[in-house]
C-alpha positions, 0 to 999 in steps of 0.5 A, a space after each residue: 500500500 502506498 500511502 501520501 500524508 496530506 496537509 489539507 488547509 481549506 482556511 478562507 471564502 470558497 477555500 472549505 468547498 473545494 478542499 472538501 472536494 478535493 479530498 473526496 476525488 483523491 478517496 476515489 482515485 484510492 479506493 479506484 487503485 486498491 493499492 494507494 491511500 490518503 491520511 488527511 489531516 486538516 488545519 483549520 488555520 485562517 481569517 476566523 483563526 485569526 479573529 480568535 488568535 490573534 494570528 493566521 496560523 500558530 508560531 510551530 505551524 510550519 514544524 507541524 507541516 513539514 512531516 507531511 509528503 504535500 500540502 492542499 491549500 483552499 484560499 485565503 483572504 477575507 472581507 474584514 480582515 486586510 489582505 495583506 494580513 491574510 496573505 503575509 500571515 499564512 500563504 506567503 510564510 508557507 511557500 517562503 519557509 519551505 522554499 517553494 521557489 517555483 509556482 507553475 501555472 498551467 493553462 490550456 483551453 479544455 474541451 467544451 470550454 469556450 474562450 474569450 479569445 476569437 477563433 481559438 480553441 482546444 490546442 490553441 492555447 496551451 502553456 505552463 507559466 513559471 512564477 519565481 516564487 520566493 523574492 523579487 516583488 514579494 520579497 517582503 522588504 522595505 517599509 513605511 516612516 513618518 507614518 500618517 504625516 505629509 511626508 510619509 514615504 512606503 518603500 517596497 522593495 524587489 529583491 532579485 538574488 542571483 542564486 534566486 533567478 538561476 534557480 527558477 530560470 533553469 526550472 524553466 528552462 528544463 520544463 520547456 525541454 521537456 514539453 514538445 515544442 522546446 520553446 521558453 519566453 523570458 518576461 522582462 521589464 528591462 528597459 525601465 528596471 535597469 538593475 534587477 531585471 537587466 540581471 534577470 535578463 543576462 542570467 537568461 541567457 547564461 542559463 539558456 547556454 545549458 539548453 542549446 535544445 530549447 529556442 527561447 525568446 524574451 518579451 516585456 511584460 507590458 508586450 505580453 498581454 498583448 502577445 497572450 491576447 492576440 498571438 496565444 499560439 506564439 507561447 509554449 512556456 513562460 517564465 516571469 518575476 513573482 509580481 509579473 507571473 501572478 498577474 499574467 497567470 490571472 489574465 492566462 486563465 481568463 483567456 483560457 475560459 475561467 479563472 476557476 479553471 486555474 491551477 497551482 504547484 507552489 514546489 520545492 524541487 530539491 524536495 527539502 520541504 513539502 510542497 503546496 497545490 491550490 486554486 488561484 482564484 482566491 476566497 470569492 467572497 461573493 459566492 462563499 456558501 452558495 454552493 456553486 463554486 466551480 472546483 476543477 482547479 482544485 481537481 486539477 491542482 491535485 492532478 500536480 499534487 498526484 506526478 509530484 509523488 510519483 502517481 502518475 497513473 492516479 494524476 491522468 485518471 483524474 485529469 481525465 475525468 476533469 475533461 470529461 466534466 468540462 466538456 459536458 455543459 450540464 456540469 459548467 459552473 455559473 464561471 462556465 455560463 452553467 447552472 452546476 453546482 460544486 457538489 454535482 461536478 464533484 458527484 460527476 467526476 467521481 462517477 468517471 473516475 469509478 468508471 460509470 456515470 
């Protein structure tokens, strides 16, 4: 019997809904294979945590984590509390004190999903982003003086570290060598951040020395949503700064049909540390309860979660039956135009992972 440990930490919004069915989908695919378990143990860490204690997650809470093979992460951010409480207090401090220094976002149009995009459908659209995940723009330096005076000054500074933008460049580079067009764009912002991203652009290319197989190319993040938008078959693989990958992720699905749809792998791929897998599309307050969250990108996150522990023919039985969902308009969420709800997609996709329904 082959048995993952998983941290499961549903915390804020939608976050409990999708987590629920996550842990639903990976008792099927347990019960599907016979020979493969799943021991879930929850953290109810969060916003209400945090209106209790006062913090989003206790002082030994990445000890508790550590012993674990993967973490399950829901969503986090709540409307009482500031985001930048909920966020530096339980998301960020996970991926940074596990140096989970490469978030990959993968986005593809899946069938029966339509784009926003004219004449572009399944296979058009097919990419893996890379988000450098431990620094830069969210390093988490800088500060606030003279606060609540006229001369008040906040400082925010992005931190770019040579060991830092190696390490996530030759990830890059070896994803789009194993993906079958051998092609990695560099985003960049060079010509107005003359020092970090200048550094960003030259290790590109010392890196892209060690890859003489993969064709690479370099586009201003300014450029790119207008690349992603009006030339999507011009990508393959990306690569982006912290700050610029979290926002060209968020367009990269809404190209590709809905942000629910959207997947994340927050990994440490030395695997010193446990690695986190969660939806991008945050809490959503406006449906939080109402029962019609879409949960695919949850489904699809654990998919990530199954190949990073090796299961790989878990992960395509489930992305199966992910594509079989979305390519039936009874069970598109009201994000896919539709009427589903959160329980009937989830009923479905158990269904086609057991082989009936």
């Amino acid at each position: 019997m082959r048995t993952y440990s998983i941290a499961a930490i549903p915390a804020d919004g939608i976050g409990p809904e999708v987590i629920s069915s996550g842990v639903r989908v990976l008792e099927a695919l347990a019960q599907r294979a016979g020979d493969l378990a799943f021991t879930v143990k929850t953290f109810d860490w969060g916003s209400d945590y945090y209106k209790k204690h006062g913090v989003m997650m206790p002082a030994d809470g990445l000890a508790a984590l550590k012993k674990f093979d993967a973490i399950y992460f829901g969503a986090v951010g709540a409307p009482d509390v500031p985001d930048h409480i909920t966020l530096w207090g339980l998301r960020l401090p996970i991926c940074q004190g596990f140096d989970q220094y490469a978030n990959v976002r993968p986005t593809r149009i899946l069938p029966g999903v339509a784009s926003p995009l004219r004449n572009v459908g399944v296979g058009d659209l097919d990419w893996v982003i890379v988000r450098e995940n431990s620094e830069g723009e969210y390093a988490g330096c800088g500060g606030r003086a003279h606060k609540g005076l006229p001369e008040e000054v906040g400082t925010e500074v992005a931190i770019f570290t040579r060991t830092g933008v190696s390490r996530i460049m030759r990830y890059a580079f070896k994803l789009a060598q194993s993906r079958s067009r051998k092609f990695l764009t560099v985003v960049t912002k060079s010509n107005a951040q003359r020092h970090g991203m200048v550094m960003w652009d030259e290790i590109a290319g010392e890196v892209a020395r060690e890859f003489p197989d993969v064709t690479w190319d370099k586009t201003l993040v300014d450029a790119m949503t207008v690349r992603m938008t009006l030339h999507p078959k011009s990508l393959d693989t990306i690569v982006a700064t912290n700050l610029h990958a979290d926002i060209l992720s968020d367009l990269a699905a809404a190209l590709a049909g809905s942000i629910g749809l959207a997947p994340t792998a927050n990994l440490n791929p030395e695997r010193r540390f446990p690695s986190m897998f969660e939806p991008i599309h945050g809490s959503a307050f406006d449906i939080t309860g109402k029962g019609i969250a879409n949960p695919l990108a949850t489904f699809w996150s654990a998919v990530m979660l199954l190949d990073h522990v090796g299961e790989g023919a878990a992960a395509r039985a489930l992305m199966a039956a992910i594509e079989r969902a979305a390519a039936d308009p009874a069970l598109h969420t009201p994000d896919l135009g539709g009427y589903a709800t959160t329980r009937g997609v989830t009923d479905a996709v158990i269904g086609f992972i057991r082989g009936h329904a």
